[in-house]
C-alpha positions, 0 to 999 in steps of 0.5 A, spaced: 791 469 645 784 468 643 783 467 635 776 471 636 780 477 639 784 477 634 780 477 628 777 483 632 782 486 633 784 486 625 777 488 623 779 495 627 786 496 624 783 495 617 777 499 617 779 504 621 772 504 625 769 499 630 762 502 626 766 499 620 769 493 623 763 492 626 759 492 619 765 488 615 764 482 621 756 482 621 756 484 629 753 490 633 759 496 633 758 496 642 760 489 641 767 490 638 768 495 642 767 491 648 771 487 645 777 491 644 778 494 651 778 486 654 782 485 649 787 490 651 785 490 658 787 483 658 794 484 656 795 490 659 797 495 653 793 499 649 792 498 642 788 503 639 788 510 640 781 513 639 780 519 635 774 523 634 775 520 626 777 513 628 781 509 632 788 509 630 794 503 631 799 505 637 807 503 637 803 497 641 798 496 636 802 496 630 807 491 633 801 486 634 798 487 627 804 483 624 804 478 628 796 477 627 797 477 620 801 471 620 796 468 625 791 469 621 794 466 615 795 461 618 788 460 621 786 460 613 791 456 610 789 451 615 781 451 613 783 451 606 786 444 607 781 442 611 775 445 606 780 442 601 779 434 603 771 435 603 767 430 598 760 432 601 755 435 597 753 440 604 755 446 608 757 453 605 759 455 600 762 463 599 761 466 593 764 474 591 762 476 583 760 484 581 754 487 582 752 487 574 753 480 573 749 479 580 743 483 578 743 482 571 742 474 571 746 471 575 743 470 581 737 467 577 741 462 575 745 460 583 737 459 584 736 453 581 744 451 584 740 452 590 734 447 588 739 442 585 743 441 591 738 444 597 744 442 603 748 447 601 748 455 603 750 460 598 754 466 601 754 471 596 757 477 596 755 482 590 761 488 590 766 491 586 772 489 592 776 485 591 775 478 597 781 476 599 781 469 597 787 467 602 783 469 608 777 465 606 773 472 604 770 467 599 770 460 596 769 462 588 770 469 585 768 471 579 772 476 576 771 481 570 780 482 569 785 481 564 790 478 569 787 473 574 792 472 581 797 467 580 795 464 587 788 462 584 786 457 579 780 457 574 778 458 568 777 463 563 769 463 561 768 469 555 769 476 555 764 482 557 763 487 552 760 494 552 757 499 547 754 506 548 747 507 550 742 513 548 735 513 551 729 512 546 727 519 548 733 522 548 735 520 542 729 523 539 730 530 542 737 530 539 734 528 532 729 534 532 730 538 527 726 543 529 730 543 537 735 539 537 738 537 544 745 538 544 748 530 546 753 529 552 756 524 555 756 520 562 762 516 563 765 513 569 771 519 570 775 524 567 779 519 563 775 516 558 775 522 554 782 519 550 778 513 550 776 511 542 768 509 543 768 516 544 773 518 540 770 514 533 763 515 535 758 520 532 759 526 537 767 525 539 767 533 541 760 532 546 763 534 553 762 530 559 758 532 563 757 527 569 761 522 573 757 515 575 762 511 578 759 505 578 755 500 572 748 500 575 747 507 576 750 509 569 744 504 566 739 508 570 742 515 569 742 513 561 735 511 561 733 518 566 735 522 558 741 525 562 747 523 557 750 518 553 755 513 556 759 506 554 756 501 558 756 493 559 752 490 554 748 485 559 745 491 562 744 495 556 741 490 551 735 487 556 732 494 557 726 496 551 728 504 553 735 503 550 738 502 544 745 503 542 748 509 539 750 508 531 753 505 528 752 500 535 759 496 534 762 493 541 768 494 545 770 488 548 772 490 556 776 484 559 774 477 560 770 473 565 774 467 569 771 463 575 776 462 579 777 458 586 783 457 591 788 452 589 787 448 596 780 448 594 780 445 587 779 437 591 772 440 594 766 437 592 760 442 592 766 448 590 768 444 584 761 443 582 758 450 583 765 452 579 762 448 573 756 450 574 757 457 574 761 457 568 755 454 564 750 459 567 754 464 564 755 460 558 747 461 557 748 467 557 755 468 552 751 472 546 748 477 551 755 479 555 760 479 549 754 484 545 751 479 540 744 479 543 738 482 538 744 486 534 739 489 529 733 491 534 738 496 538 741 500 534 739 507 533 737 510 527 
């Protein structure tokens, strides 16, 4: 049984597609579906039944999965060991972080990594999910959480602060006297309206009218002048069109660890780009936990 068809093979039962397992493994959808029927051709049994809406795992094919599981636990746990023994300053290194922290400055910041140390690749993914660390779907993970796994080790860094935002001109318009615009709030979901920066804030009973479900996009959504809305400092307080809706206080939101697989805490290039990532983040302590140029972004 081959690794290749195997790993394949669970890309399609997690994703539900060969287009989505295709885009999961970085290959064209024609060659995972190739592959799949050689693979099922080759041991004589289907493993899949193709719907109109995917494909779906057989009697066969469920059977198959618990082994491939095991299989590829194995297979990674192999790689970290081997990974785990490497002294040398070269090779890749896979790196999974928020998309926030990514666009706001980080990325900068893993530039001059990549000057210091031109042998090693950086593969950065900047997501909201969550890699498996014991597959190998990434090297070092950054991660905005109060509750790190126990499977990995690391260190807490500092905390990420939020505040709520108004654009310049919105507020403007809210503070006409003649015509005064009536406030709303964008939030994240229906739930956040228990949620005490609106319940203190200046317009606790303003209605929440849009739904953004993702940090950037609610950053731009602010600076449209299509609501206020809470939203981490280190997107808020760098953009000259915003200021922090008064009285400006912060809310701290969860911490910042950089953490690593504990069978790769003996590898060089890892053990190095774990310290300096959490120096770059460091330089930047005052902007993530709210503190950054206070006075100058409050509303009045």
């Amino acid at each position: 049984m081959n690794w290749d068809d195997i790993r394949i093979f669970l890309a399609v039962a997690r994703q539900g597609s060969v287009r989505s397992a295709a885009l999961k493994l970085n290959v064209n959808h024609s060659t995972v579906s190739r592959r799949i029927t050689a693979f099922e051709e080759s041991m004589n049994v289907r493993l899949f039944e193709r719907m109109q809406n995917g494909y779906l795992l057989t009697s066969a094919g469920e059977d198959l999965l618990k082994t491939a599981n095991k299989i590829e636990e194995e297979v990674a746990s192999v790689d970290r060991r081997i990974i785990g023994r490497d002294e040398q300053m070269s090779g890749t290194i896979r790196v999974t972080l928020p998309s926030a922290l990514g666009t706001s400055f980080l990325i900068k910041e893993f530039a001059e990594f990549c000057s210091l140390y031109p042998d090693i690749k950086l593969d950065i993914d900047c997501s909201y999910e969550l890699a498996d660390m014991n597959k190998r779907e990434a090297d070092l993970a950054i991660r905005v959480t109060n509750d790190p796994p126990d499977n990995l080790i690391g260190r807490r860094v500092l905390s990420v602060a939020k505040s709520a935002y108004v654009s310049r001109e919105l507020w403007k318009r809210i503070c006409d006297e003649n015509d005064p615009a009536e406030p709303e709030w964008l939030a994240w979901d229906r739930s956040v309206i228990h949620e005490e920066y609106i319940k203190t804030s200046i317009f606790p009973r303003a209605s929440i009218k849009h739904i953004i479900s993702e940090p950037e996009s609610l950053h731009v959504a602010v600076k449209a002048g299509m609501g206020i809305a809470a939203i981490p400092c280190q997107l808020a307080d760098l953009d000259p069109t915003l200021m922090r809706l008064p009285p400006g206080k912060t809310e701290v939101v969860c911490e910042i660890w950089v953490l690593i697989h504990k069978d790769l805490r003996h590898t060089l290039r890892v053990k190095t780009f774990m310290d300096f990532t959490a120096n770059a983040l460091l330089k930047h302590k005052d902007l993530l936990e709210g503190n950054f140029l206070l006075d100058q972004n409050v509303a009045e």
